[in-house]
C-alpha positions in Angstrom: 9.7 12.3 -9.9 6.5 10.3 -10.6 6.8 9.1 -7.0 6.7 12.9 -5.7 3.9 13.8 -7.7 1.8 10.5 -6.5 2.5 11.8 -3.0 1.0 15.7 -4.1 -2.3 14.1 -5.3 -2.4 12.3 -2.0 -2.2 14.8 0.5 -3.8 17.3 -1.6 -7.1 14.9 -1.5 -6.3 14.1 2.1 -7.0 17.8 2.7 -9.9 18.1 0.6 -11.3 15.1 2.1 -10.4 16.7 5.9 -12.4 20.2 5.3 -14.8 18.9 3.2 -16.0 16.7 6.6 -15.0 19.7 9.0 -18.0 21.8 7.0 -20.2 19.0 7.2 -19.5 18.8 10.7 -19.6 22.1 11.5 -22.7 22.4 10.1 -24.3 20.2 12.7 -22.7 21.9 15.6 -24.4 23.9 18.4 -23.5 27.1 20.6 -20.1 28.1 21.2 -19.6 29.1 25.2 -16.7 31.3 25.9 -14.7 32.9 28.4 -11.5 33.6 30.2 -10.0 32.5 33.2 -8.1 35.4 35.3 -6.5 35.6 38.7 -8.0 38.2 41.3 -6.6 41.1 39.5 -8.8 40.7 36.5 -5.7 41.0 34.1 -3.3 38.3 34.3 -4.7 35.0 32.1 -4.6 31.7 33.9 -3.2 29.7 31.4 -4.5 26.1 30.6 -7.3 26.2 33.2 -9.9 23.5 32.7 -13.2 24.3 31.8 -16.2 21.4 32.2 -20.0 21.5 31.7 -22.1 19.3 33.6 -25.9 18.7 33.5 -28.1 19.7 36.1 -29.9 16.6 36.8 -26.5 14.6 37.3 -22.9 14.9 37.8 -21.7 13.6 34.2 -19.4 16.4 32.3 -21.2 16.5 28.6 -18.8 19.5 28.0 -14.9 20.2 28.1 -12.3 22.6 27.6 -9.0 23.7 28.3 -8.0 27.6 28.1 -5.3 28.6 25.8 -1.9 30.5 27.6 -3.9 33.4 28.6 -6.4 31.8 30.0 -9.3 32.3 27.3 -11.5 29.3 26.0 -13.8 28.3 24.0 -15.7 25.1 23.4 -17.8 25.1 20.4 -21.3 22.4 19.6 -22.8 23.2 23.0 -26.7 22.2 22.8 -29.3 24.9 24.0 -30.1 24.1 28.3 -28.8 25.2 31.4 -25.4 24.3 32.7 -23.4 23.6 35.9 -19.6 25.8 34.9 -16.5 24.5 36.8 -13.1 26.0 36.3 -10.4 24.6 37.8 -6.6 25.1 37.6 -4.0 23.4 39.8 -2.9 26.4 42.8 -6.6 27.5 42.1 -9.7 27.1 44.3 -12.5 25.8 41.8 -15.1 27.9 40.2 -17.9 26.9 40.0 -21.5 28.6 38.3 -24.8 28.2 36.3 -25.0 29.3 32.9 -27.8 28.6 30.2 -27.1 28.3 26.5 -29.4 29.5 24.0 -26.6 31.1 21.7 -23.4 32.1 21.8 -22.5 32.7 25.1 -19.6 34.7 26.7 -18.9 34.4 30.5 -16.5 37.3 30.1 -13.7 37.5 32.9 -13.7 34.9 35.8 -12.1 35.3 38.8 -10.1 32.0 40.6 -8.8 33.0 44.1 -5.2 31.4 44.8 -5.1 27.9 46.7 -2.5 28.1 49.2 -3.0 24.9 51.2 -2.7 23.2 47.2 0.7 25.2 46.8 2.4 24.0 49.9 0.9 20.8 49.9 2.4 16.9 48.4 1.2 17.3 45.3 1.0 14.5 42.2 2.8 16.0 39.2 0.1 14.8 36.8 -1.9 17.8 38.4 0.7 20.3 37.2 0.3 18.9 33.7 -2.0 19.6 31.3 -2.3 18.0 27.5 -3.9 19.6 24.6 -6.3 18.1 22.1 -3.1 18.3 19.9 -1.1 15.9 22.3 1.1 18.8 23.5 2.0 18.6 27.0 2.1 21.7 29.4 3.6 20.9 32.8 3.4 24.4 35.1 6.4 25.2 37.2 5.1 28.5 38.8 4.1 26.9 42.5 5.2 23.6 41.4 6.4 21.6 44.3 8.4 19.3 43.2 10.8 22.4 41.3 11.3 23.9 44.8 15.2 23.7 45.9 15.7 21.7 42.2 17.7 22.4 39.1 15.8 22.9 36.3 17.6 19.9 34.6 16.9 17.8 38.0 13.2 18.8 37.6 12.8 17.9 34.5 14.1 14.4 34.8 10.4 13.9 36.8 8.5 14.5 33.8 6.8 11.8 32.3 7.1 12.5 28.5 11.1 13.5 29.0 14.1 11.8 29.2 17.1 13.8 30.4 20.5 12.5 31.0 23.9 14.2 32.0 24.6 16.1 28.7 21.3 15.7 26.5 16.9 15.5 26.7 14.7 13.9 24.7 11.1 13.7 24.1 10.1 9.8 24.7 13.6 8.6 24.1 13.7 9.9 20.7 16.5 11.7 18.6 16.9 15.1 17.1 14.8 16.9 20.2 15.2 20.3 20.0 15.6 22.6 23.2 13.9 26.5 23.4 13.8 29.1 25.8 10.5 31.2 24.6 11.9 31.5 20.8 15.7 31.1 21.0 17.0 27.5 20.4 19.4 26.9 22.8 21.7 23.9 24.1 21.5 21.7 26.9 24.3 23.2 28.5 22.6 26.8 28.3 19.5 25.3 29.4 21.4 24.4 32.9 21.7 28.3 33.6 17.8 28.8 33.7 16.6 28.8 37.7 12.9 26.9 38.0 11.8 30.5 39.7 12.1 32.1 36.4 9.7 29.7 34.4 6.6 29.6 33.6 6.0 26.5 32.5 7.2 23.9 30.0 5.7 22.7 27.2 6.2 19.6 25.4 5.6 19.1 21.9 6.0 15.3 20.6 5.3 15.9 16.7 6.5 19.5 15.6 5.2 21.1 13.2 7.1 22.5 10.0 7.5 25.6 11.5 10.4 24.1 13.7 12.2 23.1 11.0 12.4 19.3 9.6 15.0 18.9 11.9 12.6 19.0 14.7 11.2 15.1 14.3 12.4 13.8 17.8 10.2 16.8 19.1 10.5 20.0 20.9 10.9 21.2 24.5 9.8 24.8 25.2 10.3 26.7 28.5 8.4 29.8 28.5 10.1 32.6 30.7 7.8 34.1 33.7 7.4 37.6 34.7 4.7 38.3 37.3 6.3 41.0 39.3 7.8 44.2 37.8 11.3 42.4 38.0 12.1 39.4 38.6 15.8 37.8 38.4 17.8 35.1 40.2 21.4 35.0 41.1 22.9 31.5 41.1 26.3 29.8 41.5 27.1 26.0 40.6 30.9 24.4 41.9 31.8 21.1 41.0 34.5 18.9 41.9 35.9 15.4 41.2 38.4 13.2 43.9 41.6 16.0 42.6 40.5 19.2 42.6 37.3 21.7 41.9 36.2 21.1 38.0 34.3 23.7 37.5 33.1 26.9 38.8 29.6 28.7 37.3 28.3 32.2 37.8 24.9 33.2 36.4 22.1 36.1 36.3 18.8 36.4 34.3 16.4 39.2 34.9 12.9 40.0 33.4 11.2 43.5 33.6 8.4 44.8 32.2 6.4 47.5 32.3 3.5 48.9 29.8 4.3 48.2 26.3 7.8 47.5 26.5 9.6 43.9 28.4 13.7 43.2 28.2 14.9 40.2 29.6 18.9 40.1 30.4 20.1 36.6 30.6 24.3 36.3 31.3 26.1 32.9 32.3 30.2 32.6 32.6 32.0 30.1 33.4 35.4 31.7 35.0 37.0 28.3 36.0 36.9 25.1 34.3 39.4 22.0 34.9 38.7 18.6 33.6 41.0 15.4 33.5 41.0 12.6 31.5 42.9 9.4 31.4 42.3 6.3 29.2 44.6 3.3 27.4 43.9 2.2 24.2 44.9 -1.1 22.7 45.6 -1.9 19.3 45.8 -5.4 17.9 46.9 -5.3 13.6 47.2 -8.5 11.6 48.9 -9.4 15.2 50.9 -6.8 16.0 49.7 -5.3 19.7 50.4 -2.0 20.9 49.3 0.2 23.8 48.9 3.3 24.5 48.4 5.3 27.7 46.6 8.8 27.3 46.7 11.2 30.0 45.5 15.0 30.0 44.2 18.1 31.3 41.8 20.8 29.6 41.2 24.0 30.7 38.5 26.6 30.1 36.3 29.9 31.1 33.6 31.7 29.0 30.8 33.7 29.4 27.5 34.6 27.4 25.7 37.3 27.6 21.9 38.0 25.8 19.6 40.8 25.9 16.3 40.6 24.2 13.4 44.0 23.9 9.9 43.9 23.3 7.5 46.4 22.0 3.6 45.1 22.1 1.7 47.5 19.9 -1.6 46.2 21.2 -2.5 42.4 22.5 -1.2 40.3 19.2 1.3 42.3 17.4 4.5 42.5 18.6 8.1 43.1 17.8 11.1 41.4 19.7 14.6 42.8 19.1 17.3 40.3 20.7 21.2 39.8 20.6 24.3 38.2 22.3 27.8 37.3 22.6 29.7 34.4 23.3 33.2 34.5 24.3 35.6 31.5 25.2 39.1 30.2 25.7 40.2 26.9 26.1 43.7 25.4 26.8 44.6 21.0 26.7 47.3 19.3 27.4 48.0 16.3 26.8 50.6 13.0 27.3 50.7 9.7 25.0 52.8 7.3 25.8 53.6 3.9 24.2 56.4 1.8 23.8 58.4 3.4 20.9 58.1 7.3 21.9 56.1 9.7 24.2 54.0 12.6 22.4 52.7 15.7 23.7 50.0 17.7 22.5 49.2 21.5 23.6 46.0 23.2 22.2 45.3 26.7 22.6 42.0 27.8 21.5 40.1 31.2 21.4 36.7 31.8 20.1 33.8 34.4 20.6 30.3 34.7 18.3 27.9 37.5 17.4 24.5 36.8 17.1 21.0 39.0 16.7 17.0 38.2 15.6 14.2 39.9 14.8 10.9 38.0 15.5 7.6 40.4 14.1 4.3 38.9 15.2 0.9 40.4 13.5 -2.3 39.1 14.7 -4.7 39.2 11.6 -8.2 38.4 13.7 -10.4 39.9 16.2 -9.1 37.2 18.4 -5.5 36.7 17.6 -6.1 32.9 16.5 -5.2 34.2 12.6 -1.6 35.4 12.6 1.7 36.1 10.6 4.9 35.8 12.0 8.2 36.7 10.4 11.7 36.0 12.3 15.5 36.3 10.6 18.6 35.9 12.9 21.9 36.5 12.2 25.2 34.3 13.8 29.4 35.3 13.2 31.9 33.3 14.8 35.4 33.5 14.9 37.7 30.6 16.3 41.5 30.5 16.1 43.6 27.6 17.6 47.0 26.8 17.9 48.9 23.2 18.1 51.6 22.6 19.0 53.1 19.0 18.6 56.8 17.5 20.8 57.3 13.9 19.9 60.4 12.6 22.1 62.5 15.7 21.5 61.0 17.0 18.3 58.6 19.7 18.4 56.5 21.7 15.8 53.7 24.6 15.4 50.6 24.5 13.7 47.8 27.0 13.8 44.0 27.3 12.4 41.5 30.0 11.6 37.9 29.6 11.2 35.2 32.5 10.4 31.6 31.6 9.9 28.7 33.5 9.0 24.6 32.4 9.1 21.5 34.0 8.3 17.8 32.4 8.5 14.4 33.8 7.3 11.4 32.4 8.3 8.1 33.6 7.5 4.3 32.1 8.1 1.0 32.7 8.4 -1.2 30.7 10.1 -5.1 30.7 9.6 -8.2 29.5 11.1 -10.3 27.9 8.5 -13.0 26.8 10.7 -13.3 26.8 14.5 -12.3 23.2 14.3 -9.6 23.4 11.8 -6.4 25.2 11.2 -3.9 25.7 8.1 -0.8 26.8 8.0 2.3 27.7 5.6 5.6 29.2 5.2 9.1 29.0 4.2 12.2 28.1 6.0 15.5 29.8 4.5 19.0 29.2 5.8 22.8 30.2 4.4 25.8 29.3 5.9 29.6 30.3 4.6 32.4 29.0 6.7 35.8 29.8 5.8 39.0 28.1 7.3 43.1 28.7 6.6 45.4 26.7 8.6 49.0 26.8 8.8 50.4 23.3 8.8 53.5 21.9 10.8 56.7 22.2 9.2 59.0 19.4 10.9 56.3 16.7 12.0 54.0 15.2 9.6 51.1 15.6 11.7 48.8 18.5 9.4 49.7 20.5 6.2 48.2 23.5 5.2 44.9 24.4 4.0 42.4 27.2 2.7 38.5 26.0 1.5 35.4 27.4 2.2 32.5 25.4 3.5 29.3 26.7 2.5 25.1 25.9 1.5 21.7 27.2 0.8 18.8 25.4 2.5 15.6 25.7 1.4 12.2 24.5 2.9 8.2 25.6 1.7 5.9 24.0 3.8 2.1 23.3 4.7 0.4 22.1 7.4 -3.5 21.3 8.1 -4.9 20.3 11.0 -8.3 19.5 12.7 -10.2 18.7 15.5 -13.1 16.5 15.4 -14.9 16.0 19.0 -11.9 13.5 20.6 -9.8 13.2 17.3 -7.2 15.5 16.1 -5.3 15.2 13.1 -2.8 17.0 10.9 -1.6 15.9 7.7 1.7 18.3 6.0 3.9 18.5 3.2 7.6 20.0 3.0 9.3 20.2 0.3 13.2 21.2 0.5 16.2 22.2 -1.7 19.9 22.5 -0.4 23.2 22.9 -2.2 26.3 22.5 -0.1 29.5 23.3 -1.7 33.1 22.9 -0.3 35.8 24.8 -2.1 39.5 24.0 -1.8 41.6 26.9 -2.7 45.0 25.1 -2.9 43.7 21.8 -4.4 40.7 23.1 -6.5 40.6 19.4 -7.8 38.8 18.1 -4.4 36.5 21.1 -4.7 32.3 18.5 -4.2 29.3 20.6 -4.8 26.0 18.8 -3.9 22.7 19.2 -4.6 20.0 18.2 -2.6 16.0 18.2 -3.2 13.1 15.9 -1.7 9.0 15.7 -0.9 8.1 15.1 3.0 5.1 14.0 4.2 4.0 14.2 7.6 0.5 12.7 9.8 -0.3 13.1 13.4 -3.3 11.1 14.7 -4.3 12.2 18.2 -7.5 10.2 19.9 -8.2 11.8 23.1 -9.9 8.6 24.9 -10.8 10.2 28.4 -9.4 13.8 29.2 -9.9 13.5 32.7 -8.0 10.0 32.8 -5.5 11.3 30.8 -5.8 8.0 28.4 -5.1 9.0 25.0 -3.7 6.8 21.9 -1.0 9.3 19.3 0.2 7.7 16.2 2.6 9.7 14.1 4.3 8.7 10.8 7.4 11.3 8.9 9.5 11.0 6.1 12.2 13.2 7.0 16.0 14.3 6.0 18.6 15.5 7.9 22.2 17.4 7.4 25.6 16.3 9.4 27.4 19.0 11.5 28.8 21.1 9.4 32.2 20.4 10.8 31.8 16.8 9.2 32.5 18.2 6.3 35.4 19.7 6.7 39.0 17.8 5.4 41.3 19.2 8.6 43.5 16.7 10.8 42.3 16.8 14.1 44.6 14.5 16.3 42.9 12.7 19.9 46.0 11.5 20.6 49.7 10.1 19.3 47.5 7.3 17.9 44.4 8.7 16.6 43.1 11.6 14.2 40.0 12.9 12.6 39.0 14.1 9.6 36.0 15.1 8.0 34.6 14.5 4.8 33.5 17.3 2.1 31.3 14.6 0.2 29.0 13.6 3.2 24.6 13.9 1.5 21.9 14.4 4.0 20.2 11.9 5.4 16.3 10.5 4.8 14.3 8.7 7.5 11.0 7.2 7.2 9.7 6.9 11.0 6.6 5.7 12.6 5.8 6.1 16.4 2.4 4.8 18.5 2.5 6.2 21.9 -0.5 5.0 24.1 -1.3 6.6 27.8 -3.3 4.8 30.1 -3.7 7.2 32.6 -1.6 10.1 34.1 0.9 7.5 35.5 1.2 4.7 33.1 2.0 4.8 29.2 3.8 2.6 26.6 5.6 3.8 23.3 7.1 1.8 20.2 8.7 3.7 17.4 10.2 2.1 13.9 12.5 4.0 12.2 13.9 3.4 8.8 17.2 5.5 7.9 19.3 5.7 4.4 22.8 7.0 3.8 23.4 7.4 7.5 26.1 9.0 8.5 28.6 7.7 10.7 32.0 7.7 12.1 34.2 4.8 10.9 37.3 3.7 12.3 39.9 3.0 9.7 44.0 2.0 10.1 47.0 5.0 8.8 48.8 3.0 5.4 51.3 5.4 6.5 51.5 5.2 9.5 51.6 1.6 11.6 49.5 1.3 14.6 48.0 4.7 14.0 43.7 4.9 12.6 42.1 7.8 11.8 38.2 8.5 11.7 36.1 9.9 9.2 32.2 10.0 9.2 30.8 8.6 5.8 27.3 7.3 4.4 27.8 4.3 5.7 24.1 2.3 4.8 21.0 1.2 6.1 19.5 0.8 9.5 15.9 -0.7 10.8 15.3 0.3 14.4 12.6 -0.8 17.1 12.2 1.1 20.2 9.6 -0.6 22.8 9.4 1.7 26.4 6.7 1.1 29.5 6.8 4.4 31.6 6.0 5.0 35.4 5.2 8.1 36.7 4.0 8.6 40.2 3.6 8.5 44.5 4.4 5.1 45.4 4.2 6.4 49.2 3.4 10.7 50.3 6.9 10.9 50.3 7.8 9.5 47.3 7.5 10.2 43.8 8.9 7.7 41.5 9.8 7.9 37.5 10.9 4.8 35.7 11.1 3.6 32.1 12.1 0.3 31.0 12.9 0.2 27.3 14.1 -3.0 24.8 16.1 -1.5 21.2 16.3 -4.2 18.6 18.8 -2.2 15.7 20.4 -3.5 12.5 22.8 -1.8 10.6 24.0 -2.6 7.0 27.0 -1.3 4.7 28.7 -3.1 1.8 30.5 -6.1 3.0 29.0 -5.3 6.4 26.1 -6.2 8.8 25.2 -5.8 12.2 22.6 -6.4 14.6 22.1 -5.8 18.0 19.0 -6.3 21.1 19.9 -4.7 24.0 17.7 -3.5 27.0 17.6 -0.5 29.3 16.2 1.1 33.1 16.3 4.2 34.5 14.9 5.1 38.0 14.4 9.0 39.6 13.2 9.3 43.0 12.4 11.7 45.3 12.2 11.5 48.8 10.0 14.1 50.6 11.4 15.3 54.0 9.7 18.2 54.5 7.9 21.6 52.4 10.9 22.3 50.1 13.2 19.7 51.5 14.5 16.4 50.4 16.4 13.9 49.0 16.8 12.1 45.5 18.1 8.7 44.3 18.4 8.1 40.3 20.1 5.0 38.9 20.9 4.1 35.0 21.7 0.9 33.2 21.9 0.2 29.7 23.3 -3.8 28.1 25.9 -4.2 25.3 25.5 -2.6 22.3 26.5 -2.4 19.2 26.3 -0.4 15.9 28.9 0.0 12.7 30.8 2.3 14.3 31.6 0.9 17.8 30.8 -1.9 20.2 30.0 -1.0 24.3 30.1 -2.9 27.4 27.2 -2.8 29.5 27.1 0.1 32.0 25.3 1.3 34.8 25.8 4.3 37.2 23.8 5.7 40.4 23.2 9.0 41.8 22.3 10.9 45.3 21.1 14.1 46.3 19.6 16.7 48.6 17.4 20.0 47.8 16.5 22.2 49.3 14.1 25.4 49.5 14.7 28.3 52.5 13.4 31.8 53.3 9.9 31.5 51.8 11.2 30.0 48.3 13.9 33.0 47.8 17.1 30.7 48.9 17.3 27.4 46.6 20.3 24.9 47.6 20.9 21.7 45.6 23.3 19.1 46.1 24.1 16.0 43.8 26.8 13.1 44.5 26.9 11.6 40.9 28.4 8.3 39.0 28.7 7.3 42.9 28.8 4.0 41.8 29.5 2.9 38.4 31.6 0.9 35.8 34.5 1.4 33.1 33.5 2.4 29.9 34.9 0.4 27.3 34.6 0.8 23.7 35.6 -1.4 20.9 36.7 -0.7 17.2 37.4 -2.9 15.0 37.5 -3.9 10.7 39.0 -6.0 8.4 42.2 -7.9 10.6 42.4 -5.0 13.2 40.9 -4.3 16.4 41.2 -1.0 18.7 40.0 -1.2 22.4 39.1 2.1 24.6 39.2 1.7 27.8 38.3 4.9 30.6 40.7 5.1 33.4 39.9 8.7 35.1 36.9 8.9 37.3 33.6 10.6 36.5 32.3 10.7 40.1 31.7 14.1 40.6 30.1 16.6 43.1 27.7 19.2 42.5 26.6 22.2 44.4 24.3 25.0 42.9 22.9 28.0 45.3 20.4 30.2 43.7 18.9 33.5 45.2 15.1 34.8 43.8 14.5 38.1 44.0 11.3 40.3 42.6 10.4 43.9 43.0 6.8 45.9 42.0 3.4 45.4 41.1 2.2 42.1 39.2 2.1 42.2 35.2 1.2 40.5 32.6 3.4 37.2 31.3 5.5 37.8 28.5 7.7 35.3 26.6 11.0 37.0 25.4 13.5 35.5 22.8 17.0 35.7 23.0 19.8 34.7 20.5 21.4 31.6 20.0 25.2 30.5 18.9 26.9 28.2 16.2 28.8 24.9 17.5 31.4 22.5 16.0 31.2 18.5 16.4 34.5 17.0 15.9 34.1 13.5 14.0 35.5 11.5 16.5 34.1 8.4 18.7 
């Protein structure tokens, strides 16, 4: 307790210290010069156009800006004189004017004309980006050669700041990114739906603030929706297929329309066809005893989602978004384990569909929009059911499971302008979950039993964050402070029923030193003290078996994590940068492999608080044209990670590359090349062999931009994962036998109708998910 207060006094007199030299500062400062920045029409905003002031006797910039989203700006301390004005804006020709300062000054609209032979031409991507005097990266898409004929996941991978492999992205290689679509948090498998025609741009945000959630610490990933014609959609359609047979087979549509007051967005993916096979051995060795096992299976799937989102825009900063959807899936496995004693079959059938809705209310509370409140609450419901059904040799048995979960979150906060270099904000971050399960156990086979218990928690989060901008620094210093109680409640055993109670102080500090804008050299330290909550689905007690030799279970007990993590990123210029990060974790949860008593030669895992860890995290990152044609992005990274538990220590270096290329062939057409390699590693739950894997491709873009084809070849080459499991006198060895080579096909067709309007940024709802504790 004495701790936590310490820490209050601190970054109460860190803010005190920080406004108290803002007003001094500001007290010093000159003119502020204003504007906005506004294609030919006079209405739309050019966002994040950049706005320099240069003498008149020389060509030295004493003045910059960078316009906000809608293209206004304004750049505050100008000294009285007369001034050279250039705008410029990538797709843009440059503006340039004379202007003299004697007081505040507004330039009012200006016009940039469009810059056709920039659009079509070969184009760095460092142009396209943009990075705020927060650190914040913003990387247009609209016009953006290298999206043309791309997937939005294959353009991505391009971006400097990103790291994006087959199933997850990350913001500098860090954990716990979180993904958006305007405001809905989505997954990286919705994210794969979106079509680069219907973006705006992206936005990347290396230290969230509060308003994200604590969760947030590995940073966020925005992609803002476009709509600059009256509608605008894309049709798309995505096959894949392995050496066998097709995998999978994708339908999607998204459409944006606006007109006056009101926007709705229609977003709707399915996914009629899935097949996927797997095949792996695993090999037990206890106190001697050997035995193998030889896994073979298929699962099956289709699904579709379907979101709708409305806006109403009272005026130009308030705003009310109504948005919903629904999720509904089926999935069927089946699967063969054979070893030397007996052969077991497993069958799954599963059904599940979710509900889900939000509200987001947005009230400007200044002239200029810069002071505002905001107030969002969404609402999930899911409903899964499953049924089992287990034949060992000629012995067969039933089982079948229910689950029903319900979610609300409010979150409200205000966030005000204190001066025109600093900025405060606060709110309050308010989740509830119930999940309720009832399973009907097999009879014959001793495989589950049956169960009724309710998983459910408050979470509770107040929050405050200041930050300021002083000439080239910017800095924000914050405060969270969180209560949670997660209770699990077993109706047939009420002696297992765990309730626990959770509280903790979070500090938070950003430092952002803008060395040369223009250069794009800039040094970012951040240091957090942050917690975080297993899946909820690691919680839960159920038997979930992998195979005739393996089961999961989860673990009611299981406390939240804390983290204390410090990162230093450093650009050099728009090409070149270098990161570390240190990060410091207690009661870390993870996924332990343990032997059956009652059962020889079968283990079981269970996620627990296992311990400690210490990590280090050194990366050197290329971005860039080594030739016209090609544009090259490679990161080299070294991970020195020790992990302790009671009776148990382990440390591991290992090193890693990745390379994407693409090859130029002509406007819209080309070809790519990534490769991937990563050396042993190890943690407490599982050892790895080194693997590596490379990838081919060809894009392209037809019929002035409307037809997009892309084709990737992937895991072309590459090597057989093996994992390793092993404790006290036993060892268990994974080995994957089915292929992962794959091909990939996705057409898309762009379509829009009517007369430009202005961009609008639409939410949509967002689903719940289960994580099986499993390795």
């Amino acid at each position: 307790m004495n701790g936590n207060i310490i820490k209050s006094k601190l970054l109460f007199a860190l803010f005190v210290f920080m406004q108290t030299f803002c007003s001094v500062y500001a007290q010093n400062s000159g003119f502020n010069l204003k504007g906005r920045a506004c294609e030919r029409d006079g209405k739309s905003g050019i966002g994040y156009a950049t706005v320099k002031l240069y003498n008149n006797t020389d060509s030295v910039s004493v003045y910059r800006g960078v316009a906000d989203e809608a293209g206004a700006f304004s750049i505050g301390g100008v000294a009285a004189g007369s001034y050279r004005v250039e705008v410029t804006c990538v797709g843009y020709e440059n503006y340039v004017a004379r202007v003299n300062v004697g007081g505040d000054t507004d330039m009012g609209i200006i016009k940039l004309n469009e810059d056709k032979n920039m659009l079509d031409g070969v184009t760095v991507m460092a142009e396209y980006s943009k990075m705020k005097p927060t650190g914040d990266v913003v990387v247009l898409v609209k016009g953006n050669p290298m999206a043309k004929g791309k997937t939005l996941v294959d353009f991505m991978r391009y971006l400097r700041d990103l790291d994006v492999a087959d199933n997850s992205i990350s913001v500098r290689g860090r954990e716990n990114t979180l993904i958006y679509v305007d405001d809905r948090k989505v997954s990286f498998e919705q994210l794969k739906s979106i079509d680069p025609s219907m973006i705006d741009r992206i936005e990347i945000i290396p230290h969230a603030d509060a308003s994200y959630g604590i969760n947030a610490r590995g940073g966020i990933v925005k992609v803002y929706l476009r709509s600059d014609g009256g509608l605008l959609g894309s049709v798309s359609m995505y096959g894949e297929a392995d050496y066998y047979s097709p995998v999978r087979f994708s339908p999607g549509f998204n459409l944006l329309y606006s007109k006056g007051k009101i926007s709705i967005g229609n977003f709707f993916d399915s996914r009629p066809y899935e097949r996927y096979r797997q095949e792996y051995s695993e090999t037990s060795v206890d106190e001697g005893v050997k035995n193998e096992t030889h896994i073979k299976g298929f699962s099956y799937g289709r699904s579709l989602d379907e979101n709708l989102s409305f806006r109403y825009s009272f005026n130009k900063f308030d705003r009310i978004d109504v948005y919903g959807g629904v999720g509904i899936g089926r999935g069927d496995s089946r699967q063969t384990s054979v070893n030397s004693d007996s052969e077991t079959k497993m069958n799954t059938d599963d059904n599940n569909r979710n509900y889900n809705a939000g509200l987001k209310f947005v009230k400007g509370l200044s002239a200029d929009g810069k002071n505002y409140f905001v107030l969002k609450t969404e609402y999930n419901k899911s409903f899964e059911n499953t049924d089992n059904r287990y034949a060992v040799d000629i012995t067969s048995d039933m089982a079948h499971r229910k689950y029903n979960l319900d979610g609300v979150s409010v979150e409200p906060y205000v966030s005000v302008d204190l001066t025109k270099m600093s900025t405060l904000s606060a709110g309050l971050n308010y989740y509830y979950l119930i999940d309720r399960h009832q399973s009907q156990g097999t009879e014959t086979l001793d495989y589950v039993s049956d169960m009724r218990f309710v998983n459910k928690g408050h979470d509770c989060a107040a929050w405050a964050s200041y930050g300021i901008t002083i000439g080239k620094l910017y800095m924000r210093a914050e405060l969270n402070y969180m209560w949670g109680e997660q209770i699990y409640k077993d109706y047939l055993s009420p002696e297992n029923n765990v309730t626990n109670i959770e509280r903790g102080l979070f500090p938070t500090f950003v430092f952002q030193w803008n060395i040369n804008q223009d250069k794009g050299r800039f040094l970012n330290i951040g240091y957090f003290r942050y917690y975080s909550y297993p899946n909820y689905y690691y919680r839960s007690p159920e038997v979930v078996w992998q195979n005739s030799q393996l089961y999961s279970v989860g673990n009611p007990s299981l406390k939240m994590q804390t983290y204390n993590q410090m990162q230093v990123y450093f650009s050099l210029n728009k090409s070149w940068s270098a990161d570390y990060s240190m990060d410091f974790g207690n009661d870390l949860v993870k996924v332990l492999m343990q032997p059956d008593g009652s059962r020889p030669g079968v283990y079981f895992t269970r996620p627990e608080n296992a311990g400690t860890s210490m990590n280090h995290t050194l990366r050197l990152t290329y971005s860039g044209r080594l030739f016209s044609f090609w544009y090259s992005r490679n990161t080299l990274g070294a991970v020195y990670m020790e992990e302790k538990m009671p009776g148990r220590k382990v440390s591991n270096a290992n090193i890693s590359f990745r390379t994407d290329n693409d090859f130029t062939i002509y406007k819209g057409i080309g070809l790519t090349m990534a490769m991937s390699a990563t050396s042993k590693t190890e943690t407490l739950s599982y050892e790895n062999n080194a693997t590596y894997k490379i990838n081919f491709g060809a894009y392209a873009s037809l019929l002035k931009d409307k037809l997009s084809l892309n084709f990737v070849w992937s895991n072309v080459f590459y090597n057989k994962n093996k994992m390793k499991m092993y404790g006290d006198g036993w060892v268990v060895t994974r080995l994957t036998l089915h292929s992962r080579t794959r091909l990939m096909l996705t057409a898309t067709w762009n379509f829009s109708l009517g007369a430009k309007i202005k961009k609008v940024n639409l939410p949509t709802s967002s689903g719940m998910y289960r994580e099986t504790p499993t390795l």
